[in-house]
C-alpha positions as CSV (number, residue, x, y, z in Angstrom):
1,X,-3.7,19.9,10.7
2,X,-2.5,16.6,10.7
3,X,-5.0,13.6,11.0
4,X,-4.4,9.4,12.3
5,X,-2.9,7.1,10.4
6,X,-6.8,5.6,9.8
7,X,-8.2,8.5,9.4
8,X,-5.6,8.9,6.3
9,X,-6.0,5.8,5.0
10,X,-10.1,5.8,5.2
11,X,-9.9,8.9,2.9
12,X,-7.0,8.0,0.2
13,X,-7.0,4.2,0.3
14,X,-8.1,3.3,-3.6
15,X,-7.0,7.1,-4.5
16,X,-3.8,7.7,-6.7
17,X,-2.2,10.7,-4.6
18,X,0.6,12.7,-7.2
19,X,2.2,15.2,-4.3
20,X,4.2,17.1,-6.1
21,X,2.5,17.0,-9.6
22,X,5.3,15.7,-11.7
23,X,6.1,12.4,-13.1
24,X,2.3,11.7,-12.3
25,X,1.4,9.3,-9.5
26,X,4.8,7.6,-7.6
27,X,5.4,5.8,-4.8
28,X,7.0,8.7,-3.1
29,X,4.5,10.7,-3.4
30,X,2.7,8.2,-1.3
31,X,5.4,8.6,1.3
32,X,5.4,12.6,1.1
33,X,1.9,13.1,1.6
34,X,1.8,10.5,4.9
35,X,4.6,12.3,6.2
36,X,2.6,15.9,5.4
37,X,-0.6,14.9,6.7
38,X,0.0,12.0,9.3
39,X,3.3,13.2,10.5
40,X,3.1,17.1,10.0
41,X,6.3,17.2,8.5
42,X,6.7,19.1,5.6
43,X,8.5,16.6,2.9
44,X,11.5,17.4,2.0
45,X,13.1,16.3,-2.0
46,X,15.0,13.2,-1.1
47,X,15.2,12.1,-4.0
48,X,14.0,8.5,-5.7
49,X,13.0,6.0,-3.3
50,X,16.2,4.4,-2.9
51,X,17.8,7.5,-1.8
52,X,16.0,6.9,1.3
53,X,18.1,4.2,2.0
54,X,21.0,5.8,0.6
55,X,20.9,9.1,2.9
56,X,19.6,7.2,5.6
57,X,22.5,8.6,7.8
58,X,24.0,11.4,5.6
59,X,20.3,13.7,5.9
60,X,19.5,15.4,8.5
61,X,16.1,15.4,7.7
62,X,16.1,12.1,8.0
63,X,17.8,11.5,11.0
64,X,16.0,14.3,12.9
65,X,12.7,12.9,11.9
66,X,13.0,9.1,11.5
67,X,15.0,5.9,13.1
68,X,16.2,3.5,10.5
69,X,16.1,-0.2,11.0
70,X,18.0,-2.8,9.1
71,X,16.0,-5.9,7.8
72,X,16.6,-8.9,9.9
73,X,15.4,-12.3,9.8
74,X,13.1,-11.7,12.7
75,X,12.0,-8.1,12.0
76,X,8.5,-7.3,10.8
77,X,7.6,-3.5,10.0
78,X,4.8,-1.7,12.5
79,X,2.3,0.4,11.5
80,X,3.7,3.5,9.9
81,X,7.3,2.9,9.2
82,X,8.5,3.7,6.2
83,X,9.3,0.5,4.2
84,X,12.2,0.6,1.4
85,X,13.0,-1.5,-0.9
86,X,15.6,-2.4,-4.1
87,X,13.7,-2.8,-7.4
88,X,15.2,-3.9,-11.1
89,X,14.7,-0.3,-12.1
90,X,17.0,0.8,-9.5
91,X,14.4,4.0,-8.0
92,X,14.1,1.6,-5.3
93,X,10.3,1.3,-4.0
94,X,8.5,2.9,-0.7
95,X,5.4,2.4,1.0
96,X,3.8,2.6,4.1
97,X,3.4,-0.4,6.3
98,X,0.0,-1.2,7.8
99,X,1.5,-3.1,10.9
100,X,0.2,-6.6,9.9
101,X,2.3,-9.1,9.1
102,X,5.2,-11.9,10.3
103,X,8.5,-12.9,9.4
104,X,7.5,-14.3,6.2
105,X,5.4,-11.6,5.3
106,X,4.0,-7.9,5.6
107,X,1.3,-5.8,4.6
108,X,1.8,-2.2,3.4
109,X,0.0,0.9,1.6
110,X,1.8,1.2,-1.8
111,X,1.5,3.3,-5.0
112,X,3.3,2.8,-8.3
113,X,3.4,-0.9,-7.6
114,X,3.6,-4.1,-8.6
115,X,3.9,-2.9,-12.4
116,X,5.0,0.9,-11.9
117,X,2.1,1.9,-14.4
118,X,0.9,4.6,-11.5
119,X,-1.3,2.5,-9.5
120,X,-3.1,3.9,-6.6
121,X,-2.6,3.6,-3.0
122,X,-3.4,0.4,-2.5
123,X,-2.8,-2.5,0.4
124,X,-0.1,-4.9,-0.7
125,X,1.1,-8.2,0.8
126,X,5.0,-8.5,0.3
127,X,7.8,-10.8,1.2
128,X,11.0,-10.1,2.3
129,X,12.9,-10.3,-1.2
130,X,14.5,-6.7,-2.2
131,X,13.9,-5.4,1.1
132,X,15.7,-3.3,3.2
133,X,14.5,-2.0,6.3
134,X,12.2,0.7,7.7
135,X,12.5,4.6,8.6
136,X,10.3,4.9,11.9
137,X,8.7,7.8,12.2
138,X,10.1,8.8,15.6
139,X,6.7,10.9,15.9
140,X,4.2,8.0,17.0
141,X,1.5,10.2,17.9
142,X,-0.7,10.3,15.1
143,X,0.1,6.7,14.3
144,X,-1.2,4.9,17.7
145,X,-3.9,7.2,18.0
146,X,-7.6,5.7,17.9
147,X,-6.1,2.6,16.7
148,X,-9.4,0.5,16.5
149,X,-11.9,3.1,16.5
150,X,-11.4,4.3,13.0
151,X,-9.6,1.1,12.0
152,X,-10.9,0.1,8.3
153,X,-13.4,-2.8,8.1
154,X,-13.7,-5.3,5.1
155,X,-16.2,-7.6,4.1
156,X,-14.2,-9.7,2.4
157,X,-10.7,-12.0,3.4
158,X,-7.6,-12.1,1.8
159,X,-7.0,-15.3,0.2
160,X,-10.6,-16.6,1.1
161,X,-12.3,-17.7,-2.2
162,X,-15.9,-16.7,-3.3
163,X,-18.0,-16.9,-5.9
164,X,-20.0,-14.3,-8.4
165,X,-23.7,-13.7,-8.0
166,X,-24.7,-13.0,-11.4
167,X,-22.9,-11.7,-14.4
168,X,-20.5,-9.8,-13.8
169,X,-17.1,-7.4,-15.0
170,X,-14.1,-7.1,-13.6
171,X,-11.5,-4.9,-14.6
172,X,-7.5,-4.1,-14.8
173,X,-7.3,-1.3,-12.6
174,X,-8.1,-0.8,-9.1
175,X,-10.8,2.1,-9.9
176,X,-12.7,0.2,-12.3
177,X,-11.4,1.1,-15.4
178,X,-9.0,-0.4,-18.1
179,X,-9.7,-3.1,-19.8
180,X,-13.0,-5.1,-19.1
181,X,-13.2,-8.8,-18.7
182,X,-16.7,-10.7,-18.2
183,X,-17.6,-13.4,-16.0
184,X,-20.6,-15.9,-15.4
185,X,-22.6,-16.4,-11.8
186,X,-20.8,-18.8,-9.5
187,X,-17.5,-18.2,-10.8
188,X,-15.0,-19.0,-8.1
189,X,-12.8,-15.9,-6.9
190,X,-9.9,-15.9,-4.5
191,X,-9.0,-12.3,-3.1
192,X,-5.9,-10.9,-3.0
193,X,-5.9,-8.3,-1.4
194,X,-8.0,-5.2,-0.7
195,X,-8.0,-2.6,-2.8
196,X,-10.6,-0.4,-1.1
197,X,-13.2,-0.5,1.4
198,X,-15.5,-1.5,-2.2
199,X,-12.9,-3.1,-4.4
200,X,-10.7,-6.1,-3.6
201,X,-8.1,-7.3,-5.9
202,X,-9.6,-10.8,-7.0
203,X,-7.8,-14.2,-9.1
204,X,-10.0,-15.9,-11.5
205,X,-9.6,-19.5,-10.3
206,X,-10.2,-21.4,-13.3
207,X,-8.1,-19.1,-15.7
208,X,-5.3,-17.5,-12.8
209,X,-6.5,-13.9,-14.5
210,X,-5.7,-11.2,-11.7
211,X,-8.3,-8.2,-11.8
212,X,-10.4,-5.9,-9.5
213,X,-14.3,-6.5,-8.8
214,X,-16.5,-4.6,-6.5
215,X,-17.0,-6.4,-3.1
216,X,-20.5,-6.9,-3.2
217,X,-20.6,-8.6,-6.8
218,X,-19.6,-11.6,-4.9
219,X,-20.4,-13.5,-2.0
């Protein structure tokens, strides 16, 4: 049965979703498993990310079930398209945009991303460099629905700065694991962005180190 958009992202935001169990957690996996369960489309193999740009008119599937939209100076991606993007590798990149955002910037659910070493879902801000456009889910149902009721709350702001209570670690990786690094009280954070509802991604501000601290380590 499929669920909202919020709903989905309340239960798999901070999560590392692998959908078809190969090649382990992937940025279209990401894609696949909002199309499953938001959509209720069952996926179809497109390919790498960047074939979703490529078959953009050639698939049917694609066609039948989405509206692609070229990048433009004014555009900015609403919640739930399908945002695609170029990347050095050539796979191309996916995610799912949140619907925040201008014309310098946007917010989207990503996986796999920025360093393709299978991070989870988590909410990205991005610019416009290396990207393409958007497939619109031409299905908005499950995307509009309850739009504020379930809409995820954060105790924290992106790009406000804060500072430690006591002691504390912070880690490399988004569910507190990886490598460890240890910092004083009162040392000053800026956030990112929001990994979870309970982890933000954080910068150090005296030594620029980027890592991920529970939310209610600092204040």
């Amino acid at each position: 049965m499929p669920i909202s958009m919020n709903k989905w992202v309340e239960k798999n935001l901070g999560k590392g979703i692998d959908y078809d169990g190969a090649y382990g957690v992937q940025c279209v996996d990401l894609a696949k498993h909002f199309i499953k369960n938001v959509l209720g489309i069952e996926p179809h193999s497109i390919g790498n990310a960047i074939e979703y740009y490529r078959k953009r008119e050639s698939s049917k599937y694609l066609t039948t079930n989405f509206k692609w939209i070229s990048n433009t100076p004014d555009f900015v991606p609403q919640k739930g398209d399908l945002c695609v993007f170029t990347s050095k590798s050539g796979n191309g990149h996916i995610s799912v945009a949140t619907g925040e955002g201008t014309t310098s910037y946007f917010y989207s659910y990503d996986q796999n991303y920025p360093s393709g070493k299978h991070e989870p879902m988590t909410k990205i801000k991005h610019t416009y460099a290396s990207f393409l456009g958007v497939l619109r889910p031409k299905n908005q149902k499950n995307i509009k629905t309850a739009a504020s009721a379930s809409k995820p709350s954060y105790k924290t702001e992106v790009g406000k700065t804060y500072r430690l209570k006591a002691k504390t670690t912070l880690y490399s990786k988004p569910n507190l694991s990886g490598t460890k690094y240890t910092y004083l009280a009162q040392t000053k954070l800026k956030v990112l962005s929001h990994a979870s509802a309970s982890v933000d991604k954080i910068k150090v501000i005296a030594t620029g180190r980027e890592a991920y601290c529970q939310i209610s380590k600092f204040s």
